[in-house]
N, C-alpha and C positions, 0 to 999 in steps of 0.2 A: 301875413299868410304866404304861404309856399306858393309859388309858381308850379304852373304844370310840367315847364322843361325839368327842374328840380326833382320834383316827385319822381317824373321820368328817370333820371339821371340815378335816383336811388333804387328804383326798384333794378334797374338792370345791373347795376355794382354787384347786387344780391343773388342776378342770376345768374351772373361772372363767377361770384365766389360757390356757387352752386357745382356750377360746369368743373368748376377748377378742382373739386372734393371727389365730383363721381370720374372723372380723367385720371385720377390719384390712386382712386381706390380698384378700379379698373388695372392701373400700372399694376400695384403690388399681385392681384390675383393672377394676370397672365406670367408674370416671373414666377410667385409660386407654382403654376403650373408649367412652367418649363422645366423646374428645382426638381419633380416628379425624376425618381430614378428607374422604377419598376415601370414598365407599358400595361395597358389595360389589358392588350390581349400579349400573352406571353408567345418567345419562338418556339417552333417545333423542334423540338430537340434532333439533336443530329446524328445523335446515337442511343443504343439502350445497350448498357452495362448490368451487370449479375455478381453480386458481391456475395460472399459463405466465409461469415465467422463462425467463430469457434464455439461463443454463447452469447446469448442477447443479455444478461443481468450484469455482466461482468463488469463495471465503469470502464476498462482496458477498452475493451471492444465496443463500446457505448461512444465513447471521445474518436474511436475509428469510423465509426456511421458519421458522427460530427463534423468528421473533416474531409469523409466524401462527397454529401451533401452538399458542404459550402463547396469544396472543387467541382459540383456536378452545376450546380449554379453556374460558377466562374466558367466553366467552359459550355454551356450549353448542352449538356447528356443528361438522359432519364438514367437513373439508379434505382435498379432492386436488391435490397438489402433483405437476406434470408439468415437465419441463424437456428440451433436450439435451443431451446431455454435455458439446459447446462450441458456439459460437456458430452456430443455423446457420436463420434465419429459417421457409427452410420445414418445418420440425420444428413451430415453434412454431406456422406456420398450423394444422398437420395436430394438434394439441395444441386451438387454439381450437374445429376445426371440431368435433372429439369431443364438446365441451364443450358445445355447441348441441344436436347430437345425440341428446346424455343430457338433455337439458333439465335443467341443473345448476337452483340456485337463486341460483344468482349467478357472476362471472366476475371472478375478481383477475388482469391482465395485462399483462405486459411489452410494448411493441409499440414497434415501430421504425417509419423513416419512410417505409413504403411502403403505398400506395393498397389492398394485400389487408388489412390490420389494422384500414382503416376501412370495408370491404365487410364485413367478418365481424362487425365490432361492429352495422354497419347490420341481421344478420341476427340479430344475437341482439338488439336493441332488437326487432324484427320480431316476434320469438317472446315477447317478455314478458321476457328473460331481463338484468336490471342487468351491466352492465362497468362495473369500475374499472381507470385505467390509472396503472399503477407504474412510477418511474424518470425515462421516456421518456415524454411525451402526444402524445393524440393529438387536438386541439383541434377538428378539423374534423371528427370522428365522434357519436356519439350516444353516447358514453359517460357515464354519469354522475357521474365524481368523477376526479381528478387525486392521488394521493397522491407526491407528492414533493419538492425544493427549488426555491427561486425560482435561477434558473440566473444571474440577474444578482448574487444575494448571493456564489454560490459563488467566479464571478469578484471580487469584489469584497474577499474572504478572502483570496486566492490573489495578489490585489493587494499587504493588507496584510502576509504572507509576505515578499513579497517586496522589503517595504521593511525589513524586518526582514535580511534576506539580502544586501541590498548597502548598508545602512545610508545609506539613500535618494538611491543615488550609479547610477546602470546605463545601459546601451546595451540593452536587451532585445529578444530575438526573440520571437514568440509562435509558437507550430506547433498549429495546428486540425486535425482529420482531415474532409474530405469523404466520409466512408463512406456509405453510402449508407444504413446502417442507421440513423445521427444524425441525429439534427434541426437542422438550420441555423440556424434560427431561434434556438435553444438554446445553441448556437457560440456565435452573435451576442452573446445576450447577457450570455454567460460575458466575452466582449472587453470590451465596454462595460464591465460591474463592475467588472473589471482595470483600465479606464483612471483610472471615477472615483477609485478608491482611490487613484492615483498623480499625478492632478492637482497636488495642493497641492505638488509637490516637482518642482525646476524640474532639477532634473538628475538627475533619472530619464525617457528619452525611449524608445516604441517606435520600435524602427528598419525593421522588417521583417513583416510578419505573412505565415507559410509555408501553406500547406497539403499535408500528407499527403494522401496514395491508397492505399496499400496496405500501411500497416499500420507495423510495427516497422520493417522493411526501410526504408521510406520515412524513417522520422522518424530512423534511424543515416544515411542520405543527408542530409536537410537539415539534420543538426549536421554532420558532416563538412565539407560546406559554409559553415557559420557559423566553423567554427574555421580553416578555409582562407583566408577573405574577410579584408577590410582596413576592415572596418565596429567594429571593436574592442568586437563582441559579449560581453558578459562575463554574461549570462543570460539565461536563456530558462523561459517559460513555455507549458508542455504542457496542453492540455486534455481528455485522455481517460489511461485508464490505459494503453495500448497504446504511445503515442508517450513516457510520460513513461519507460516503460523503455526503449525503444530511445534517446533522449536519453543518459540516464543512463550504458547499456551503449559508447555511443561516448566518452562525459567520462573514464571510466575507460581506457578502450584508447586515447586520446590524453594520457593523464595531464594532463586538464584540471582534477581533483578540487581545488578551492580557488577555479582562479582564471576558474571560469563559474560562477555560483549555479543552481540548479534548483528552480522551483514548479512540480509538477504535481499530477494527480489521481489517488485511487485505496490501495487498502489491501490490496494482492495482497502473498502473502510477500516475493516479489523488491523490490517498491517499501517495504515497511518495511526489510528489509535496509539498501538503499542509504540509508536514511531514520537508519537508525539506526550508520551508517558516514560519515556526514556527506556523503555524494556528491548526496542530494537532501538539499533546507533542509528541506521542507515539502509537504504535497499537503493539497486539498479534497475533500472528499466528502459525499454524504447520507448518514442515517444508518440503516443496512437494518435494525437492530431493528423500530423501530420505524415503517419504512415498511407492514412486513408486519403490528404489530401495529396500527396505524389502519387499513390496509386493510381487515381484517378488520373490525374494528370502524366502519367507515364501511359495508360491507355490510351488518352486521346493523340499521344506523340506513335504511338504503334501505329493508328490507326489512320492518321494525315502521313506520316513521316516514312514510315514502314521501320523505324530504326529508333532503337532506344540504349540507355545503359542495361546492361542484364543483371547490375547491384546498386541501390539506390539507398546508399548508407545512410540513415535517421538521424543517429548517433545518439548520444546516452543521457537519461534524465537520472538526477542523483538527487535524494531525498533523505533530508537530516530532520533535527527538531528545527532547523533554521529556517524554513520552508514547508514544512508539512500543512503549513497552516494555508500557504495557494493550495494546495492539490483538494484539502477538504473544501473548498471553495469550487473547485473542478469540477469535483462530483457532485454538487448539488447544485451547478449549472447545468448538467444534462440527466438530472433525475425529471 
């Protein structure tokens, strides 16, 4: 029979390996709870920013929410993100004026190329209140910072597409939009980029440069046209994302699909589609992450610093069938 010291001596071995289990388990759970990144009560933000895009459906401007948000996080600012549903200017006046109104602390905004975007910026410079202008600038305003691409590089991409696409052999159309909401000047020097890129290649000629008015309608008119003529058009390059679908949607309905190439702009479902079905070669574009994440991030350096860059070049996304297949993956991360 066991002694009592014995018995003693077992049961407390037991209570040792006891103690030594809940010490253990106790470790792991307070590391886990240090490992906590996020605080239970969050800080008060140190700022409240006002952001006015151009449309809420757009993925463009969808991916630009995305990367102000993650920036407003990274630095500590509330963001209100206002937009319209689609494109519709005076939404977005009546968007800026609130924004003044509330005496934000700063103004991240879309503006097109009309005289009320540079009155409103004039009245919010008036009030004390910083604008950055996204996308689109607005040069002749008091805006203090430009976040987006140099428009001469974009053309100048959409150049090198396009020597890729007719393996530096073309008769090319160009088709610009005169909307009124576009900057011409920005046309301009989307064209120019296109040419230099195409300089060194003596049989690649622009034969025509078009301009659209009214949209898709307009730009299925002036291919209709190109595949009708005796100019022996065999590509065209589109500069907004509106005209490179309607292009696109007439190559297709004239079973043009091979033997017209297509560079245009843009990363909307329908233009990866065609993108990734060989009907377009290629499209340009900035890059809206991180348009909305520098924005943001240019505001809080206005706002600590007093001092910022006044152009905060993106630089340029280039979209083949070699890739198209990330960007469809894009969009149905922030659907």
């Amino acid at each position: 029979m066991k002694t009592l010291n014995e018995k003693f001596f077992k049961l407390m071995d037991k209570v040792i390996l006891i103690l030594v289990i809940l010490i253990a388990a106790l470790s792991i759970f307070l590391y886990k709870l240090q490992k906590v990144e996020e605080p239970i009560f969050a800080k008060t933000p140190q700022y409240h920013f006002y952001m006015v895009a151009q449309n809420s459906v757009d993925p463009f401007w969808k991916e630009v929410k995305m990367g102000a948000m993650d920036a407003a996080k990274r630095y500590n600012v509330a963001i209100e993100f206002n937009a319209p549903k689609f494109n519709n200017i005076q939404e977005e006046l009546q968007y800026l004026d609130i924004a003044i109104l509330s005496k934000v602390d700063g103004i991240i905004t879309h503006v097109s190329n009309s005289k009320e975007f540079v009155d409103l910026i004039e009245e919010a410079y008036k009030e004390g209140i910083p604008v950055i202008t996204i996308e689109n600038d607005a040069k002749d305003s008091k805006r203090q910072a430009f976040i987006g691409t140099n428009s001469f590089q974009l053309g100048e991409e959409a150049g090198k597409l396009m020597i890729q696409a007719t393996k530096g052999k073309a008769n090319i159309a160009i088709i610009v939009s005169n909307d009124y909401q576009l900057d011409t000047v920005n046309q301009n020097l989307k064209i120019n980029g296109f040419l230099d890129a195409i300089k060194d290649y003596p049989q690649m000629k622009v034969v025509k440069v078009y301009t659209s008015k009214l949209g898709t309608l307009s730009a299925e008119e002036i291919t209709q046209s190109i595949i009708s003529s005796k100019q022996n058009i065999n590509a065209i390059y589109t500069t907004d994302s509106v005209d490179t679908i309607g292009t696109a949607q007439v190559i297709v309905d004239f079973n043009k699909v091979g033997d017209i190439a297509i560079v245009g702009y843009g990363d909307t479902a329908d233009i990866l589609r065609y993108i990734d079905k060989g009907i377009i070669y290629g499209t340009v574009m900035s890059d809206p992450y991180r348009i909305g994440y520098e924005s943001v991030k240019s505001m809080v350096e206005i706002k600590e610093k007093n001092n910022v860059s006044t152009f905060v070049d993106i630089g340029v996304n280039v979209i083949t069938k070699d890739n198209v297949k990330e960007y469809f993956k894009r969009i149905q991360s922030i659907e």
